[in-house]
BAMI-714307 format. One record per atom (N, C-alpha, C, O): y negated, z negated, x. Coordinates in steps of 0.2 Angstrom, whole numbers, plus 5000, padded with zeros to 4 digits. Layout:
YZX;...
% end
This chain:
438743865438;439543875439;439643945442;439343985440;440243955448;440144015452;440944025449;441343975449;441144085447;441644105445;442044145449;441944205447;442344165454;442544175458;442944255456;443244275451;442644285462;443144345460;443444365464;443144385469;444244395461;444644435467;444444495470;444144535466;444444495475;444444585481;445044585481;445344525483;445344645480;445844665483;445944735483;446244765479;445444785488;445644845489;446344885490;446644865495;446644915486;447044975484;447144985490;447744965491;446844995495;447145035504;447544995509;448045005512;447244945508;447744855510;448544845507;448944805509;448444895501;449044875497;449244795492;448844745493;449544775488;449744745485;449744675488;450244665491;449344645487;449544555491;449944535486;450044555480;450444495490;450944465487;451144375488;451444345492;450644335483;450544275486;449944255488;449844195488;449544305489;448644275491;448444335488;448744385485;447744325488;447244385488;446844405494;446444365497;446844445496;446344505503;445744445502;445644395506;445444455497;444644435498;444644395490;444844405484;444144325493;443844285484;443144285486;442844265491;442844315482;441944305481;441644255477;441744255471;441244205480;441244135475;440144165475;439844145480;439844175472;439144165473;439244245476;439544295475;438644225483;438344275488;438944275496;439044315501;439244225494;440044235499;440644255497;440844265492;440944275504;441444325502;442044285508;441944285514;442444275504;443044225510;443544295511;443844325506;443744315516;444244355519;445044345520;445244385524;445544315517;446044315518;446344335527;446244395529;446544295531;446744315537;447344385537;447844385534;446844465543;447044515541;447544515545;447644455547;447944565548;448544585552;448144665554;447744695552;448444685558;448344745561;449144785559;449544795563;449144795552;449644815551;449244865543;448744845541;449644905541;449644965535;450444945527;450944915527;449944975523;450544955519;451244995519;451145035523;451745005517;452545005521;453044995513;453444945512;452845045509;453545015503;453144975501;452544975501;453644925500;453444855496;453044785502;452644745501;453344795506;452744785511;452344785516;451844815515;452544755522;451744805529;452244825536;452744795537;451944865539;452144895546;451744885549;451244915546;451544845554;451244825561;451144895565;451644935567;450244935565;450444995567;450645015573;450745075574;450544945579;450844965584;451044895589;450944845587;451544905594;451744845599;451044815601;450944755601;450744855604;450244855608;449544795604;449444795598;449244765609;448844725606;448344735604;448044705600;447744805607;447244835604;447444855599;447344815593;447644915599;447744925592;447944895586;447844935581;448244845586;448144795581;447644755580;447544735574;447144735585;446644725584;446244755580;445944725576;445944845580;445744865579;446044905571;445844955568;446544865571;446644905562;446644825558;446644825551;446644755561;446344725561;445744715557;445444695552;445444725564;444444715558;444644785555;444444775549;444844835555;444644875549;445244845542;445244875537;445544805544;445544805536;445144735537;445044725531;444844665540;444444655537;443744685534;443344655531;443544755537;442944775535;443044815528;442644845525;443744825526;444144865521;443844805514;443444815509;444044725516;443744695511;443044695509;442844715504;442644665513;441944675514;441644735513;441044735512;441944815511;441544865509;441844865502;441444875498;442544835499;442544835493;442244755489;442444735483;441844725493;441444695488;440844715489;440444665487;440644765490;439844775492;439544755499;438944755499;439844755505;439544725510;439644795516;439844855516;439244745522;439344785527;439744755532;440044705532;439644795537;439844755543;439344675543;439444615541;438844715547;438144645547;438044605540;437544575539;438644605535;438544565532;439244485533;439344445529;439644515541;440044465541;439644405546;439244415551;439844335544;439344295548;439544255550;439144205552;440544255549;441044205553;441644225554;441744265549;442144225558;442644265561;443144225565;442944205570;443844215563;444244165569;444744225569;444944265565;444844215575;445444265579;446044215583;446044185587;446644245578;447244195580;447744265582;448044305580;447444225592;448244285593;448844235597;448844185601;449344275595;449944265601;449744265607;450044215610;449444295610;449544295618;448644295621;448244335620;448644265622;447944235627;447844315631;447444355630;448444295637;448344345641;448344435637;448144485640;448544425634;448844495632;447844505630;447444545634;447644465625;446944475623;446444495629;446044545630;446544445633;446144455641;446344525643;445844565645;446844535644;447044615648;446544675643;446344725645;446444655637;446644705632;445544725631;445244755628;445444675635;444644675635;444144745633;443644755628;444344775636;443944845637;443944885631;443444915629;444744885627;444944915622;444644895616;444444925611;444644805617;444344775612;443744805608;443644825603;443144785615;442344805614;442344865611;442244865605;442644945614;442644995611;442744985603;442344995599;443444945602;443644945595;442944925591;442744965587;442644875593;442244835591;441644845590;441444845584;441044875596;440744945594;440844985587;440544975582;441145015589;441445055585;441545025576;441445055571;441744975577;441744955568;441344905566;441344885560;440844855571;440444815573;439844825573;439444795570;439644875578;439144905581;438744845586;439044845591;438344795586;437944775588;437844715585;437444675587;438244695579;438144625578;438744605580;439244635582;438644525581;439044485584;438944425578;438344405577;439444415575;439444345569;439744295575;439944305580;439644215570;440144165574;440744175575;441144165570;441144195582;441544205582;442044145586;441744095590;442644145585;443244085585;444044105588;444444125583;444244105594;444844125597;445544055594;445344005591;445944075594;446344025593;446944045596;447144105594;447344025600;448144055602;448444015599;448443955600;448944055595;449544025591;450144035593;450244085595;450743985591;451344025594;451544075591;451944105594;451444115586;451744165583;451244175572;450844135569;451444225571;451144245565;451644255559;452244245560;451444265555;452144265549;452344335549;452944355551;451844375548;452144455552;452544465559;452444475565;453344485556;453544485566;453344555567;453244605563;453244535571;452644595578;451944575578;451544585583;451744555571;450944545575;450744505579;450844445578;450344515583;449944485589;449344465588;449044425591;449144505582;447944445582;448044445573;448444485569;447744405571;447744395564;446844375564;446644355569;446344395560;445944385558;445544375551;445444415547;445444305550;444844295545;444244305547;443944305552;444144295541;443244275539;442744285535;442944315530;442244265534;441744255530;441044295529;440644295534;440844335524;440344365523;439944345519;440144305515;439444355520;438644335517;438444405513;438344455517;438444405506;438244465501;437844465499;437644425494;437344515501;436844525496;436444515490;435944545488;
% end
């Protein structure tokens, strides 16, 4: 029987309604993140702009995945829900850098989706996913 356990790193701030991260076994399920920081009693979106919410995006899903023990190359599934198609296309180049950079060279199953909008007003990419733990 696998007992599940909550992740919720302190840096993400207080979920209110879900949990950040459930670890069931050697898997680790991700909560869809926001590229937003905690704000008071809630979150601020840290910018208009769509890279950098991308990029504060996977780091808080990498914010989950180092608080249960993992690493990056330990993510091994990933869906990406943004608002704007184009905005993402335009935003290419800033992307990869971001990605590199907190990614480095692994690429998991990855999954685009455009949505009409997120529960967050202003955010633009929302990101789950799934990790494989040691």
């Amino acid at each position: 029987m696998v007992n599940p356990k909550l992740v919720n790193p302190p840096a993400l701030g207080k979920p209110v309604g879900f949990t950040h991260g459930v670890q069931a076994g050697n898997l680790l399920f991700i909560a869809g993140q926001i590229g937003a920081e905690p704000h008071g009693e809630g979150l601020r979106v840290v910018s208009p702009d769509f890279a950098p919410q991308f990029d504060a995006a996977l780091g808080n899903v990498l914010e989950v995945v180092h608080a249960a023990g993992g690493k990056a190359s330990s993510v091994v599934e990933m869906t990406l829900f943004v608002t704007d198609l184009e905005a993402y296309r335009a935003a290419r180049g800033a992307l990869g850098e971001a990605w590199k950079r907190r990614m480095g060279r692994h690429y998991p199953a990855v999954t685009l989706v455009e949505v009409s909008g997120l529960l967050e007003p202003g955010a633009l990419v929302e990101i789950r996913a799934v990790a494989a733990l040691e």
